[in-house]
PAPA-688193 format. One record per residue: y, x, z of N, C-alpha, C, O, CB in turn. Coordinates in steps of 0.2 Angstrom, whole numbers, plus 5000, padded with zeros to 4 digits. Glycine has a CB too. Layout:
N
YXZYXZYXZYXZYXZ
...
//
This chain:
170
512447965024512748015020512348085022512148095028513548025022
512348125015511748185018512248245020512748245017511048205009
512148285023512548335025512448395022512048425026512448355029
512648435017512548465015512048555019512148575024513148455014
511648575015511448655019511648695020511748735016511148685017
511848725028512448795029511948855025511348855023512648825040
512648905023512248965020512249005026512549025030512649005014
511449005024511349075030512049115030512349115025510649125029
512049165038512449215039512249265036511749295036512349235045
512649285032512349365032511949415035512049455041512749385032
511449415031511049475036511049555037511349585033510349475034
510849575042511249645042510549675041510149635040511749665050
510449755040510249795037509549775038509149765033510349845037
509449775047508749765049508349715048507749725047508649785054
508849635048508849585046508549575038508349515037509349565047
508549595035508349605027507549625027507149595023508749685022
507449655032506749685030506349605034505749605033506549775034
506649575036506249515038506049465030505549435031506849475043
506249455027506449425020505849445017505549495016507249455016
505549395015504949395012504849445006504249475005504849315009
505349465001505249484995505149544998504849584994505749484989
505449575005505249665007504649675009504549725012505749695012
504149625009503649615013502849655009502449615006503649535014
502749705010502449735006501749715008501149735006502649805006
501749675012500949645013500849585009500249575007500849615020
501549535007501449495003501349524995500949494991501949455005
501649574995501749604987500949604986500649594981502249694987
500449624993499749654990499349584988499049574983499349704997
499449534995499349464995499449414987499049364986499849445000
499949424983500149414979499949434972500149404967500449424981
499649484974499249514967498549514970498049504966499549604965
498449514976497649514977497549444975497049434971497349524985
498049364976497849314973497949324966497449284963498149274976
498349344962498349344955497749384951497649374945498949374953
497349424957496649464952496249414953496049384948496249554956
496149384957495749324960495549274952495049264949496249284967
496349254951496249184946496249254939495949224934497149094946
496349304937496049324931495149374933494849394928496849394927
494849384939494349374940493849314939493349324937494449384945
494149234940493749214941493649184933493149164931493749174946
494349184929494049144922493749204919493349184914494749114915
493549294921493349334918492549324919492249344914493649394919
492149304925491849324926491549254926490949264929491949364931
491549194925491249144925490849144920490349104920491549094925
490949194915490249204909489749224911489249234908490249234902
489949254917489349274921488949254926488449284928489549324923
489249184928489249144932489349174941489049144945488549114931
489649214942489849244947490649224950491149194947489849314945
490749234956491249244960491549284960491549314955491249244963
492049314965492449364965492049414970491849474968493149354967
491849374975491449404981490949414978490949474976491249374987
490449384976489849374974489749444969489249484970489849304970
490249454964490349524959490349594963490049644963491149524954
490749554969491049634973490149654975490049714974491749614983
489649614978489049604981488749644976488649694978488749534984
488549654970487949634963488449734962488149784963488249534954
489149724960489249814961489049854966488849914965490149834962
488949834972488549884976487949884977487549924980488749894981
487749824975486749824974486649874966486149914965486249704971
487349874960486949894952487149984957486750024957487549874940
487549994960487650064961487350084970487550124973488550084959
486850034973486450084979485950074978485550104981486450074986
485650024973485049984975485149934982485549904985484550054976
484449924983483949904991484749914995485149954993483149984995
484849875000485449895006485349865011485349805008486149895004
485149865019485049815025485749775023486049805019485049855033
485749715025486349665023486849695028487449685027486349575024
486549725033487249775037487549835035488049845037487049805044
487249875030487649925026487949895021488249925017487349975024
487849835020488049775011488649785013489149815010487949665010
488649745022489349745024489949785026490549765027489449715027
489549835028490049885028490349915021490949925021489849945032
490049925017490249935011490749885006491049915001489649935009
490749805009491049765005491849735012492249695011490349695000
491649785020492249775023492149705024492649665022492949805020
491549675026491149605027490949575033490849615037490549615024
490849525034490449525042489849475040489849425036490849485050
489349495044488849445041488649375040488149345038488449455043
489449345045489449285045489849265039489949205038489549265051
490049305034490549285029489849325023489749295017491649335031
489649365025489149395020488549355017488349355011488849455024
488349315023487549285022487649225016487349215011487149245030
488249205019488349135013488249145006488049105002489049095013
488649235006488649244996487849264996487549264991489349334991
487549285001487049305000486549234998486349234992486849355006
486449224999486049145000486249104994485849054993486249095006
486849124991486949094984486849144977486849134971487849064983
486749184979486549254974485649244973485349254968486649354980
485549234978484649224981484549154978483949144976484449224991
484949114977484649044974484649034966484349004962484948974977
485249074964485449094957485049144953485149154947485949134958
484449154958483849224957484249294953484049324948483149204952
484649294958485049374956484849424961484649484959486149364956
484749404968484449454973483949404977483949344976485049494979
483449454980483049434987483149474994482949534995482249434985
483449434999483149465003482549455009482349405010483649465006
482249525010481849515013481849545019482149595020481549525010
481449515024481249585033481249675031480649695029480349575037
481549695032481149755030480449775033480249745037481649815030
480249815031479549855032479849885039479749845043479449925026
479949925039480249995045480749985052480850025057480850045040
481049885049481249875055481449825056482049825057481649905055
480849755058480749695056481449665058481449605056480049665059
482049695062482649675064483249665059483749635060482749715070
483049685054483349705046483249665042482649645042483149765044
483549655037483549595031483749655024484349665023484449505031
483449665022483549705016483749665010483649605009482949735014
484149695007484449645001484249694996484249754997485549615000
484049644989483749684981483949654977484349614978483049684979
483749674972484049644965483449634961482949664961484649694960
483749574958482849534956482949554947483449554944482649414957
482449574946482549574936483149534933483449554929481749544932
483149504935483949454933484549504936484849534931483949364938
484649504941485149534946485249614940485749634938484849554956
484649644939484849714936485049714929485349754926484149774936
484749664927484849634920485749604916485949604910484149564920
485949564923486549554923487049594923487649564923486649514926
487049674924487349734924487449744918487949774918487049774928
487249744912487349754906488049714904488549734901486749744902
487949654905488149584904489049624906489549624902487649514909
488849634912489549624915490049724915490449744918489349584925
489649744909490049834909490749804905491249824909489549914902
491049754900491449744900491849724904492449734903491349724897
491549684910492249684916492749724916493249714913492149674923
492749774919493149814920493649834916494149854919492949874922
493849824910494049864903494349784902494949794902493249894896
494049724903494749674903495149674907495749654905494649624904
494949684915495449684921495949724920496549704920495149704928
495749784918496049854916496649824909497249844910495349914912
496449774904496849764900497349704903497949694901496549754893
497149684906497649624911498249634915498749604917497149594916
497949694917498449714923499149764917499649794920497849774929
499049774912499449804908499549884910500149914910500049764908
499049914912499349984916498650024910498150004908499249994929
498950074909498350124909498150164911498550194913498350134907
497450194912496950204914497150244919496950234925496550224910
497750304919497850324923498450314931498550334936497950364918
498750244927498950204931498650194936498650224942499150164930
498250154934497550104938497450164942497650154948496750074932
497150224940496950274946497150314950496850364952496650304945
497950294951498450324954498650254958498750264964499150354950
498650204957498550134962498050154968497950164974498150064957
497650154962496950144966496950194973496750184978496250154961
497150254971497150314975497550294980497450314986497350374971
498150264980498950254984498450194986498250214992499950224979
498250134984498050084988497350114993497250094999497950014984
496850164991496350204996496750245004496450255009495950274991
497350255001497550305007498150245010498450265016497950385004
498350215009498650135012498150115017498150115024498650065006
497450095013496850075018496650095023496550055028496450065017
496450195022496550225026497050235035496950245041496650265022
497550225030498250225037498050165040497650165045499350215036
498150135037498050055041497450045047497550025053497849995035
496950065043496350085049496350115054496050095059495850115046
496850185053496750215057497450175062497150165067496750295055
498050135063498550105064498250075069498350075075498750085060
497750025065497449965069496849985074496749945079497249915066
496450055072496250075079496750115084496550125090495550105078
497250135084497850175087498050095091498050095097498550225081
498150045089498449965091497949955098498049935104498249905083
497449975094496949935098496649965103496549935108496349915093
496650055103496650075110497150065114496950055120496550125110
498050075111498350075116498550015120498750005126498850105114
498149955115498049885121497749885125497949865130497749815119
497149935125496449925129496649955134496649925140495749955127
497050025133497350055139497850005143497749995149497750125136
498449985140499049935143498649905149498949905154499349875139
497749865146497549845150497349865157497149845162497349815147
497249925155496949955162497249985167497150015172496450005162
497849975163498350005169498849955172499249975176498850065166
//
């Protein structure tokens, strides 16, 4: 005989914010996965990734970049970095090379293919944009609220992270 499920207690005010739907990390989680699957059926005519796109926007708008400013730029580490790099480079979209000036440095480029695929892909944006159902001016009031979200947070988790370091020295 199966026993039936008790109903949870009632939860009291502070208890709510425990509850998944108030969770504004999942809310971001949630849409960061939903850009993902309308990213990748958009961008497979381009034969790209989601990462892979994010990499190819800051080679069409810096040029040349050490794979260490790639990654600060794409909030990367180079051990999560090198792999899209190494499939971009076999795709002949970039090359990296030693640089000149500082043989400790891997310079990432974009090969006549890579610059040439920039035309290809000006319509991305303008579908994402029609996907997401917001208009233009939405999108850049998001975008602005989610830049200054990133901002706190950053600054949060180094506030986090000194006052551990200190706990520890005392």
């Amino acid at each position: 005989m199966s026993h039936p499920a008790s109903a949870p207690a009632p939860a009291s005010a502070e208890e709510n914010w425990l509850r998944l739907d108030r969770q504004i990390c999942f809310s971001l989680h949630a849409a960061s996965r939903a850009f993902n699957g309308v990213y990748r059926v958009i961008l497979k005519d381009l034969g790209l990734t989601y990462p892979q796109y994010l990499v190819m926007l800051v080679l069409w708008e810096e040029g040349t970049l050490p794979v260490k400013r790639l990654g600060e730029h794409l909030r990367l580490d180079s051990g999560t970095l090198s792999p899209l790099l190494k499939r971009l480079e076999s795709a002949g979209l970039v090359r990296r090379e030693r640089s000149t000036r500082d043989e400790r440095s891997v310079e990432v480029r974009l090969t006549e293919e890579g610059t040439a695929l920039r035309e290809r892909a000006l319509r991305v944006p303008r579908r994402i944009a029609a996907a997401t159902g917001f208009d233009l001016n939405e999108i850049t009031e998001l975008r602005e609220r989610l830049d200054r979200l990133t901002g706190a947070l950053d600054a949060a988790a180094l506030s986090e992270e000194e006052d551990t370091a200190q706990e520890r020295r005392a």
